[in-house]
Backbone and ligand atoms as CSV (ligand in chain L), in Angstrom:
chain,resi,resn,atom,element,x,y,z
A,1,UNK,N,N,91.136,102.415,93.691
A,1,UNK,CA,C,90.858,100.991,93.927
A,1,UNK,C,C,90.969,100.661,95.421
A,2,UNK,N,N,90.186,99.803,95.852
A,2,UNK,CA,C,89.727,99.157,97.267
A,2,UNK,C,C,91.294,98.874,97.602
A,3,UNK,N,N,92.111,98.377,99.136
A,3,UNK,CA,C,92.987,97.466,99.051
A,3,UNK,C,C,92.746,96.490,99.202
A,4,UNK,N,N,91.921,95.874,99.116
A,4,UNK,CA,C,91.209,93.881,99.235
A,4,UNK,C,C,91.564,93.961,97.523
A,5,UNK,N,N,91.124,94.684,96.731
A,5,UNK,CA,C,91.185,94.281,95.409
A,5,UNK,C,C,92.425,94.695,94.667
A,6,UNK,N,N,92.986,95.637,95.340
A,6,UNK,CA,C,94.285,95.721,94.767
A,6,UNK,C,C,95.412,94.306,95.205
A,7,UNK,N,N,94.907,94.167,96.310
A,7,UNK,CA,C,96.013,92.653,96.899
A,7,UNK,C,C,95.478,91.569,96.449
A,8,UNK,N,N,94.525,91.481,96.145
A,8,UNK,CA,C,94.070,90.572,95.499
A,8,UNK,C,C,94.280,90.064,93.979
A,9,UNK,N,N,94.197,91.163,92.772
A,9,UNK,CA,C,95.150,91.392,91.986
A,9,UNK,C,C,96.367,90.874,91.869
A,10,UNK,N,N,97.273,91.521,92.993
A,10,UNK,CA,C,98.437,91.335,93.414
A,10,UNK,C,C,98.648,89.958,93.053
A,11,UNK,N,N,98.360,89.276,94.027
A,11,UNK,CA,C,98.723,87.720,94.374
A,11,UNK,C,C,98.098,87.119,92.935
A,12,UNK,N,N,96.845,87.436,92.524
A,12,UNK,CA,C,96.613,86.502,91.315
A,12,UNK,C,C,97.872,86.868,90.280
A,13,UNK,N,N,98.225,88.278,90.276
A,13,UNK,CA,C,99.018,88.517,89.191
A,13,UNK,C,C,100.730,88.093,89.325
A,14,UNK,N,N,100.772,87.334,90.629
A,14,UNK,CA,C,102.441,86.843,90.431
A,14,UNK,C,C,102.474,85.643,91.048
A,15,UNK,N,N,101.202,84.814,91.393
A,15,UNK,CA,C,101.484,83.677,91.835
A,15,UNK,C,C,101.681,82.716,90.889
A,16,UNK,N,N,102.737,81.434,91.100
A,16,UNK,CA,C,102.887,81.150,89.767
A,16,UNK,C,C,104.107,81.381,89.611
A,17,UNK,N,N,104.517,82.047,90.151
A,17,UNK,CA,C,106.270,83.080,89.243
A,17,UNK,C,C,106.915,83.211,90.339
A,18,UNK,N,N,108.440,82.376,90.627
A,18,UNK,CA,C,109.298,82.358,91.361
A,18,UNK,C,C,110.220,83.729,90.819
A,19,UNK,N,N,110.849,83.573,90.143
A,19,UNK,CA,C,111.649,84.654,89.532
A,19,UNK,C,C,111.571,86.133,89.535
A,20,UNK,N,N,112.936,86.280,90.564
A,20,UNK,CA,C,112.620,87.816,91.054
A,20,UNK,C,C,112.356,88.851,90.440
A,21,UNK,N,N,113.532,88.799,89.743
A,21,UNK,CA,C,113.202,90.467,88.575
A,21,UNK,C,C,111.723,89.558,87.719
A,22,UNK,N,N,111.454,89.197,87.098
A,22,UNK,CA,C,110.052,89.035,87.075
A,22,UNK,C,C,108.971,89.348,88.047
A,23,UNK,N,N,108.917,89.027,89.327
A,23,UNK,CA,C,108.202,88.866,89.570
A,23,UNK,C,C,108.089,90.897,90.205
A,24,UNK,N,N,109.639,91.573,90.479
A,24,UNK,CA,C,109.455,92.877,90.782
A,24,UNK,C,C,109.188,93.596,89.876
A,25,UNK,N,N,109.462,93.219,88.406
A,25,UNK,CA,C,109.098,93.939,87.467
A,25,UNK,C,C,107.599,94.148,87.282
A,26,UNK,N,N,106.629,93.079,86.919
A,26,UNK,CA,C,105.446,93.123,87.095
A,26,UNK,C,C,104.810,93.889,88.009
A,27,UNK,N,N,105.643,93.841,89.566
A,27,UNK,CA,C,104.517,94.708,90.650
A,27,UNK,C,C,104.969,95.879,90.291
A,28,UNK,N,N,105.918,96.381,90.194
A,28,UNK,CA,C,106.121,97.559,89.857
A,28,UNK,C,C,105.359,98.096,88.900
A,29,UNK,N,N,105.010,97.705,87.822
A,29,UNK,CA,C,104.197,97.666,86.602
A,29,UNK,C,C,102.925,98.247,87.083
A,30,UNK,N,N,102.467,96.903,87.830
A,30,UNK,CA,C,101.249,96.867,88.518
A,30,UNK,C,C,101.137,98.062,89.250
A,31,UNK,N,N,101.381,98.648,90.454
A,31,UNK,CA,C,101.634,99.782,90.815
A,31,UNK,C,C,101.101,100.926,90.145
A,32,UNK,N,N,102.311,101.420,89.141
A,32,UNK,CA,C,102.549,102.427,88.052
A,32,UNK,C,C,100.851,102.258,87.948
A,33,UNK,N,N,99.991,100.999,87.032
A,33,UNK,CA,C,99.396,100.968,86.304
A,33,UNK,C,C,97.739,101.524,87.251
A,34,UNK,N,N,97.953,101.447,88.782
A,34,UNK,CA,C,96.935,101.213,89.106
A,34,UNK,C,C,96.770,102.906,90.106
A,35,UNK,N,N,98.101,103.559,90.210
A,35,UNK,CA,C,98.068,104.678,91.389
A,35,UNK,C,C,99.265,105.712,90.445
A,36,UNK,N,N,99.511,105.586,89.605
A,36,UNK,CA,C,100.426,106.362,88.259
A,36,UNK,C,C,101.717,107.343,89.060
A,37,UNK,N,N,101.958,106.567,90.327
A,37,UNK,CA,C,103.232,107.615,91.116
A,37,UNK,C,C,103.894,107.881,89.852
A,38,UNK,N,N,105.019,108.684,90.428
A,38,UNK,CA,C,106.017,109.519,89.440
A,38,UNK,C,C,107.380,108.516,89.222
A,39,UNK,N,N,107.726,107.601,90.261
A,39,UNK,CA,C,108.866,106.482,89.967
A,39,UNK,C,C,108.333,104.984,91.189
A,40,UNK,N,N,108.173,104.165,90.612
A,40,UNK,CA,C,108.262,102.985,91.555
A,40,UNK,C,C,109.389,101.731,91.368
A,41,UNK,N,N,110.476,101.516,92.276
A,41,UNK,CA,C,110.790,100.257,92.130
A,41,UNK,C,C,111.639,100.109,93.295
A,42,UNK,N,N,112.483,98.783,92.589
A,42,UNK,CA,C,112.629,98.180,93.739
A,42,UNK,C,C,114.448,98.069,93.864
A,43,UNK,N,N,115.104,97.921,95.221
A,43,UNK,CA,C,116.347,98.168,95.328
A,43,UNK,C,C,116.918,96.988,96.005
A,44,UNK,N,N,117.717,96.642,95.304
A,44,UNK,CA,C,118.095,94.881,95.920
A,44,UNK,C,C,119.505,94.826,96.464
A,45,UNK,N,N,119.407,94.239,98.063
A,45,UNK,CA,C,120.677,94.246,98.981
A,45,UNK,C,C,121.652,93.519,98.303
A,46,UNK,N,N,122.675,93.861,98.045
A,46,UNK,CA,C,123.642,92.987,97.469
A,46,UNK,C,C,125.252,93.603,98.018
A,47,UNK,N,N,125.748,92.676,98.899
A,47,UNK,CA,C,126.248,92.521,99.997
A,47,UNK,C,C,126.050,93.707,100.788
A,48,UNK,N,N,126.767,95.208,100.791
A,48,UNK,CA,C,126.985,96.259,102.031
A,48,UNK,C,C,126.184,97.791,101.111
A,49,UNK,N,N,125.385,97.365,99.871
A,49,UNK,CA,C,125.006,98.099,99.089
A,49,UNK,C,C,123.537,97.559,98.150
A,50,UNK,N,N,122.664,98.952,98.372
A,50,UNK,CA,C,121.887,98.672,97.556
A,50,UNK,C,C,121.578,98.877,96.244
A,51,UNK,N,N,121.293,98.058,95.095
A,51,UNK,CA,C,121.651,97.966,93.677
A,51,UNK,C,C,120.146,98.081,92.933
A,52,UNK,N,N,119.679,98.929,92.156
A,52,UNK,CA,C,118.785,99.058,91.444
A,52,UNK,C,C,117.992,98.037,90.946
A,53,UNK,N,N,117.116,97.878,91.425
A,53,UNK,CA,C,116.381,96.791,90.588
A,53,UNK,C,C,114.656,97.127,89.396
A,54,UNK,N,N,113.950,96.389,88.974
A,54,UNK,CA,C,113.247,96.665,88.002
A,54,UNK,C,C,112.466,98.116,88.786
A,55,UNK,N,N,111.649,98.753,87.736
A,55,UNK,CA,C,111.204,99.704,88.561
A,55,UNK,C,C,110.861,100.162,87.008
A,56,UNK,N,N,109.521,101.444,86.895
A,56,UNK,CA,C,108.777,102.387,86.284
A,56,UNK,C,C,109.223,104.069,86.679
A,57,UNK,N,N,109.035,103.831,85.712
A,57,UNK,CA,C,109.936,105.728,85.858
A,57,UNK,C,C,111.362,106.240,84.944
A,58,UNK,N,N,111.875,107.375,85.243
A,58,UNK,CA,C,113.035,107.834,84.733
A,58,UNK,C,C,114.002,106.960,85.578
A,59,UNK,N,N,115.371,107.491,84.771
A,59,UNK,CA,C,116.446,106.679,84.937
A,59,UNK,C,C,116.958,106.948,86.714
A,60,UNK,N,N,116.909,106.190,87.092
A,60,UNK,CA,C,117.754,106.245,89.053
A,60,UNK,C,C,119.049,106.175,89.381
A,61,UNK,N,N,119.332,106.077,90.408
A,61,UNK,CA,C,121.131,106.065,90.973
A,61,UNK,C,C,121.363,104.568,90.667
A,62,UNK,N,N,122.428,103.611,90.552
A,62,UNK,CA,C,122.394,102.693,90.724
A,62,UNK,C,C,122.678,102.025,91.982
A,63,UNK,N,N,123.695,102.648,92.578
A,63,UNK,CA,C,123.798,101.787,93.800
A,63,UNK,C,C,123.248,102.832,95.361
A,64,UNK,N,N,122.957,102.485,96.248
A,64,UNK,CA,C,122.833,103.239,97.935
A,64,UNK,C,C,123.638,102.560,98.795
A,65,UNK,N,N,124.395,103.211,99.608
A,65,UNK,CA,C,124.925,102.556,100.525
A,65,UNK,C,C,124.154,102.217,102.256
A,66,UNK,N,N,124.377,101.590,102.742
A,66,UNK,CA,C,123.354,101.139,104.218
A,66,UNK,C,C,123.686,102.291,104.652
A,67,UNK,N,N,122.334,102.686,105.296
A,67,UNK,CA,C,122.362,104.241,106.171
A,67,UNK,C,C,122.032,105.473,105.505
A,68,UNK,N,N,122.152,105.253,103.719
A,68,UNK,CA,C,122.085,106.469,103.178
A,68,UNK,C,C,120.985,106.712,102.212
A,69,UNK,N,N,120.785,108.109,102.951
A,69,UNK,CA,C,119.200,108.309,101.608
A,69,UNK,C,C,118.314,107.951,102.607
A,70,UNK,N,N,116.677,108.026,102.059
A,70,UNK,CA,C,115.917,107.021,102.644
A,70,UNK,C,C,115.700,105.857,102.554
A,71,UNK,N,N,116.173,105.104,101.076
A,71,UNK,CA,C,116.204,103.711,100.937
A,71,UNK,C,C,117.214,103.398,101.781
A,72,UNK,N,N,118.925,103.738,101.634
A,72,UNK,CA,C,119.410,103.139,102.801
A,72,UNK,C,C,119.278,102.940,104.653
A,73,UNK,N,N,118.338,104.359,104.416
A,73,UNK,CA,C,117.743,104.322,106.150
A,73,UNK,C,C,117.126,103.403,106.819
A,74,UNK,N,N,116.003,102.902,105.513
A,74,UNK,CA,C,114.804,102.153,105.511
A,74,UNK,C,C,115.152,100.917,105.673
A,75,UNK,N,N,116.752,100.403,104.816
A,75,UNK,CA,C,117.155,99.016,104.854
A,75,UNK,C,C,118.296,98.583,106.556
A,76,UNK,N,N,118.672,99.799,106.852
A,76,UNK,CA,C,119.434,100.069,107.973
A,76,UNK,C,C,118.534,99.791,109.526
A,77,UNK,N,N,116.907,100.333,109.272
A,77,UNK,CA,C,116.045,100.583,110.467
A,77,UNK,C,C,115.479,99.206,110.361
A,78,UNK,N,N,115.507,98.653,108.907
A,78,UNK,CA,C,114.316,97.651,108.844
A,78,UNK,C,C,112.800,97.818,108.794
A,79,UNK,N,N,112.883,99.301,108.925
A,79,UNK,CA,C,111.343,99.738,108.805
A,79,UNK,C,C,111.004,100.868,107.658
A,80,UNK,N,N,109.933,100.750,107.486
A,80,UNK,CA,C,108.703,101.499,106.412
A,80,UNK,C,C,109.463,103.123,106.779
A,81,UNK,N,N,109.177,104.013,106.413
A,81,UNK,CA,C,109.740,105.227,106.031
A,81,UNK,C,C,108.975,106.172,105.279
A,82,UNK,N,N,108.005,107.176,105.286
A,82,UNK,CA,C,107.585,107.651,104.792
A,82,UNK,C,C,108.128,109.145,105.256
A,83,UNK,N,N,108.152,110.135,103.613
A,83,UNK,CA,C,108.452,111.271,103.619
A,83,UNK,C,C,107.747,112.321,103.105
A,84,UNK,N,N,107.092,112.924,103.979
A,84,UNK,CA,C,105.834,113.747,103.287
A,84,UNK,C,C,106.534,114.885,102.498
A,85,UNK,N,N,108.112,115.626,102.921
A,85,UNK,CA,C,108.711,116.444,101.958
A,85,UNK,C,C,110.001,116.311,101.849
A,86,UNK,N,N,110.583,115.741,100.748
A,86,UNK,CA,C,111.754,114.989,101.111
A,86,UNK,C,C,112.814,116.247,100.797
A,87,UNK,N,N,112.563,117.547,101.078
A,87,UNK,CA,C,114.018,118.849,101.369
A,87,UNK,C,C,113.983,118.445,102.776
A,88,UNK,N,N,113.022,118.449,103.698
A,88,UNK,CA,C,113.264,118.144,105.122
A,88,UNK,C,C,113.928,116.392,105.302
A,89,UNK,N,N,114.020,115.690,104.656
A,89,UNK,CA,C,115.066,114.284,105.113
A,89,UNK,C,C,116.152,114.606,104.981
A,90,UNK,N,N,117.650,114.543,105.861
A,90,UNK,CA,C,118.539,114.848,105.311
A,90,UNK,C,C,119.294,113.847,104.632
A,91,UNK,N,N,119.856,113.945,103.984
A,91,UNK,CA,C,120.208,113.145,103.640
A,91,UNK,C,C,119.835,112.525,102.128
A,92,UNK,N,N,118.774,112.989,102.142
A,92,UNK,CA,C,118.114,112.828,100.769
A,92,UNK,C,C,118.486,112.552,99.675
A,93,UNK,N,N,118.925,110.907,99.041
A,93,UNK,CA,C,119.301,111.389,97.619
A,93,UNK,C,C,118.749,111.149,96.105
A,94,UNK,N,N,118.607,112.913,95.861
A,94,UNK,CA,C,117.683,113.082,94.928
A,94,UNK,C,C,117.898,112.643,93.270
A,95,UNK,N,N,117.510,111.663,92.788
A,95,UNK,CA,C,117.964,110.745,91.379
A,95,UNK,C,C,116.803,111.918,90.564
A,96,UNK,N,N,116.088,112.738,90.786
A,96,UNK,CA,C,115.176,113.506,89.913
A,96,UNK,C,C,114.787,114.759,90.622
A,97,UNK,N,N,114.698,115.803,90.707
A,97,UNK,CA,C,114.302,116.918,90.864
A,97,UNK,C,C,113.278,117.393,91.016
A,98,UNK,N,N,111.908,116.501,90.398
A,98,UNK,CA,C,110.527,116.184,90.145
A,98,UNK,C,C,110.493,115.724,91.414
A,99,UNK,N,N,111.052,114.892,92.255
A,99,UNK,CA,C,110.674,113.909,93.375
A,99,UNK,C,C,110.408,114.735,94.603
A,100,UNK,N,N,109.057,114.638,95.294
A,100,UNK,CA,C,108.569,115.639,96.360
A,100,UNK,C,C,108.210,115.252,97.112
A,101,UNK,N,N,108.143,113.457,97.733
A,101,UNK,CA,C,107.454,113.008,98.758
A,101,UNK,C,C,108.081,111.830,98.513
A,102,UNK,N,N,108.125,111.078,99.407
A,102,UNK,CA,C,108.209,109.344,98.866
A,102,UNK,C,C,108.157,108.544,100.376
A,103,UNK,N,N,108.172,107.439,99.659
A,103,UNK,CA,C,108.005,106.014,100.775
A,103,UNK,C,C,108.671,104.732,100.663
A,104,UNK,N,N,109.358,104.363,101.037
A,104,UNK,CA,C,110.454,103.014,101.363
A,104,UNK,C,C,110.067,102.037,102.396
A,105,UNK,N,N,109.469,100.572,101.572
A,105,UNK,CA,C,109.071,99.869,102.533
A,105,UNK,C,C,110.133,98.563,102.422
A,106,UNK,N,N,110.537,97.957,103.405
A,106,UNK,CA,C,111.437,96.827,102.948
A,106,UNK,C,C,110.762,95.698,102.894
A,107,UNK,N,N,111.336,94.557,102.020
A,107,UNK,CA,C,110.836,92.985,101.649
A,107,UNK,C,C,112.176,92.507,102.737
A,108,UNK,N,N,111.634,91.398,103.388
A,108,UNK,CA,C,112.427,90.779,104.078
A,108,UNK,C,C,112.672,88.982,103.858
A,109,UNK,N,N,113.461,88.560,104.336
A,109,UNK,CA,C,113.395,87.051,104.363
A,109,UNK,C,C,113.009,85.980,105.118
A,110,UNK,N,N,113.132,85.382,105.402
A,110,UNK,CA,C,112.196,84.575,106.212
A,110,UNK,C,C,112.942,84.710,107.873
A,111,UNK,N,N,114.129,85.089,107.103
A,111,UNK,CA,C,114.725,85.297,108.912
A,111,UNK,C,C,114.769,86.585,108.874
A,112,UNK,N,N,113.416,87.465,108.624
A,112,UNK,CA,C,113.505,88.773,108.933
A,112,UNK,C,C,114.143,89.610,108.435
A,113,UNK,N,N,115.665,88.947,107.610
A,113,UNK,CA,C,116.311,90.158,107.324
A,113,UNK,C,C,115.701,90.654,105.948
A,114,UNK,N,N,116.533,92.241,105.297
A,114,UNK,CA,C,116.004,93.034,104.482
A,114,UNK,C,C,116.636,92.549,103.471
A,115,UNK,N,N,115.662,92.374,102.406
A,115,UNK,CA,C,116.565,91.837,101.092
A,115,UNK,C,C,116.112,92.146,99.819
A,116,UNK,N,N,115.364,93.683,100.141
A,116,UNK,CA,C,115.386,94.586,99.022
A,116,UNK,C,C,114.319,95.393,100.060
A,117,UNK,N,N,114.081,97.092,98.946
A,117,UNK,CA,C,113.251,97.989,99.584
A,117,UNK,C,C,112.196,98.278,98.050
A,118,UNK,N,N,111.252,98.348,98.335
A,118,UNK,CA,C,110.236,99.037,97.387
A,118,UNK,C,C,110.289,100.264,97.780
A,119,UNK,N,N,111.011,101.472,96.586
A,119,UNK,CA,C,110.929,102.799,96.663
A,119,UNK,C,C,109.530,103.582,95.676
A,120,UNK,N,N,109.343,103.961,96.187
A,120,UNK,CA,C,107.788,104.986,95.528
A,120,UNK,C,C,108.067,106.559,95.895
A,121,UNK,N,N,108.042,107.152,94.653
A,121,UNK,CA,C,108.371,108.625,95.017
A,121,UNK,C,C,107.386,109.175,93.927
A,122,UNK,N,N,106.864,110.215,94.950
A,122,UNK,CA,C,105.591,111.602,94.074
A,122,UNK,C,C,106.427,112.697,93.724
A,123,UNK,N,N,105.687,113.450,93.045
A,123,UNK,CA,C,106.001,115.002,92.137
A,123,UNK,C,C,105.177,115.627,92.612
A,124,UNK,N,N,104.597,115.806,93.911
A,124,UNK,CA,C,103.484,115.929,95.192
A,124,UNK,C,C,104.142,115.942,96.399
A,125,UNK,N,N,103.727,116.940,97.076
A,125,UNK,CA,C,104.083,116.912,98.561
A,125,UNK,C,C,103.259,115.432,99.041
A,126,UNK,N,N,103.163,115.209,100.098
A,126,UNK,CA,C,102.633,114.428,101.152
A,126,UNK,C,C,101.624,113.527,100.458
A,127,UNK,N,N,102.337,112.771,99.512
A,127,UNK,CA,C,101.462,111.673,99.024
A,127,UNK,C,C,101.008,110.870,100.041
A,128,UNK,N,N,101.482,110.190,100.712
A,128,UNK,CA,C,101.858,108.795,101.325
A,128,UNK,C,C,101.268,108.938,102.812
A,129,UNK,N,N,99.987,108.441,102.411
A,129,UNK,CA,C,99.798,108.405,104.119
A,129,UNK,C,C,99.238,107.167,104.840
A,130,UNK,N,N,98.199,107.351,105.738
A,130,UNK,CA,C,98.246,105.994,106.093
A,130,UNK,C,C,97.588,105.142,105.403
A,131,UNK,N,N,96.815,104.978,104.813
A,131,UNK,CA,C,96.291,104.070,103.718
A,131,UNK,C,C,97.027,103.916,102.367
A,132,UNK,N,N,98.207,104.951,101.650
A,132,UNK,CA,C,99.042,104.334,100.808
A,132,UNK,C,C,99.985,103.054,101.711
A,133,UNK,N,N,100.418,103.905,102.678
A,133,UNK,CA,C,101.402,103.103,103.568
A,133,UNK,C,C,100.830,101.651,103.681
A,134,UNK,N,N,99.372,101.482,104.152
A,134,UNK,CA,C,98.919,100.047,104.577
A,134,UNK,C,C,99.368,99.255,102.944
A,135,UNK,N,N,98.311,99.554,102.293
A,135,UNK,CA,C,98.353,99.067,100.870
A,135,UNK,C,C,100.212,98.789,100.623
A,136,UNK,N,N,100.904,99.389,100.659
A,136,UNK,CA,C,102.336,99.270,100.294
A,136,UNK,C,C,103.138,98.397,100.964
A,137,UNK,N,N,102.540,98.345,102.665
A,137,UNK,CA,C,103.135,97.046,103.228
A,137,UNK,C,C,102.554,95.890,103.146
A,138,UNK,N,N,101.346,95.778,103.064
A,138,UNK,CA,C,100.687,94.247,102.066
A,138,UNK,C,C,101.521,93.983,101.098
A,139,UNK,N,N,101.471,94.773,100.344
A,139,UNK,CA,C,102.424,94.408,98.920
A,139,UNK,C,C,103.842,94.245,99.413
A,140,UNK,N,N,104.467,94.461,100.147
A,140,UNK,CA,C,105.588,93.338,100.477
A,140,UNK,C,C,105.885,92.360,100.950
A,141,UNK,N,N,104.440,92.289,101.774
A,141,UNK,CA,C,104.328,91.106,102.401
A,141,UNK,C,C,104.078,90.158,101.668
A,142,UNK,N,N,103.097,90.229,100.529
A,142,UNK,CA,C,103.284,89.315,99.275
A,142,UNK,C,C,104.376,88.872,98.366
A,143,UNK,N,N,104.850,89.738,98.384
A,143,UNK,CA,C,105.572,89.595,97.282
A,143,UNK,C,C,107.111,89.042,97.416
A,144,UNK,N,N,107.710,89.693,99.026
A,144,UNK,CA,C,108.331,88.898,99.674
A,144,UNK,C,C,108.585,87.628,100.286
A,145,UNK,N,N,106.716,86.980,100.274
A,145,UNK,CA,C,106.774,85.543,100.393
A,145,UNK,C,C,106.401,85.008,99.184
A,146,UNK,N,N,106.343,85.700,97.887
A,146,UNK,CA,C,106.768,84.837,96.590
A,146,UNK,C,C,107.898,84.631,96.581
A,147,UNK,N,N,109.335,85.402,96.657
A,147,UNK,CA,C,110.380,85.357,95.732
A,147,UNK,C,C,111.483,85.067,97.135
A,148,UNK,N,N,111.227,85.261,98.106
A,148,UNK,CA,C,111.924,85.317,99.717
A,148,UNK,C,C,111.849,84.358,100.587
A,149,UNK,N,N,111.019,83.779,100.278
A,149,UNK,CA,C,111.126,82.769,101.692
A,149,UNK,C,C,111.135,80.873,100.548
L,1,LIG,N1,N,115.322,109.142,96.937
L,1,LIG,C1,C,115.923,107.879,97.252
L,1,LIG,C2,C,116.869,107.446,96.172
L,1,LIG,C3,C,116.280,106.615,95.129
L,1,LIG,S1,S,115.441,107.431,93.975
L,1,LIG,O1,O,114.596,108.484,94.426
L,1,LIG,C4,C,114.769,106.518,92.795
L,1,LIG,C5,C,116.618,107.909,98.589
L,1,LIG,O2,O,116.846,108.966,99.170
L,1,LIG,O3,O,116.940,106.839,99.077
């Protein structure tokens, strides 16, 4: 699918809907339904730790701490994160064994800060490149000014 029509989608499919875990559950959904990665969801800052939120896939860690993993890196840098083989990240922490690539983009708030990460992980080397990446930071940019600002 195009990304004009996948974001487009997007926004028709959660505008309307304040409510977070609603509204992350659905994209996540959406996601899964449209690019079939191996786990997508989403990880929500809650105070000095990040806490599992809705998401497609097998069962995950529940909590990350800031700095750790690539979701905590991602929420630590404030920036997008992509891992074309995640034995080379150190730090890595692996909730599945299947998981061979992934990408961590953060949702922020209106004052910039991070206040959850969309995690996406393949059973594939080097999924994630620059056109998943674009497509993946649209989609936070949406979705972060549904439920965030
Ligand atoms: N691999 C992630 C942890 C989350 S799971 O893969 C669902 C990380 O290193 O942050």
């Amino acid at each position: 699918m195009e990304k004009n029509e996948f974001i487009e989608n997007l926004r028709n499919l959660i505008s309307g809907e304040k409510d977070e875990t609603a509204v992350l559950a659905n994209t996540a959904a959406y996601i899964k339904e449209v690019y079939g990665w191996f786990w997508i969801g989403f990880y929500i800052v809650r105070g000095d730790e990040l806490v599992l939120g809705p998401f497609q896939g097998s069962v995950a860690c529940y909590r990350i701490k800031k700095g750790r993993g690539v979701c905590g890196t991602s929420w630590q840098k404030n920036a997008t994160i992509v891992v074309p083989d995640v034995e080379d990240f150190p730090g890595h922490i692996a909730c599945s064994s299947l998981s061979k690539s992934e990408i961590v983009v953060p949702l922020r708030d209106s004052q910039g800060e991070v206040r959850a990460v969309l995690d996406i992980d393949s059973d594939e080397l080097a999924t994630f490149g620059e056109q998943e990446q674009e497509v993946m930071e649209a989609t936070a940019r949406i979705v972060e000014k549904q439920i965030f600002e």
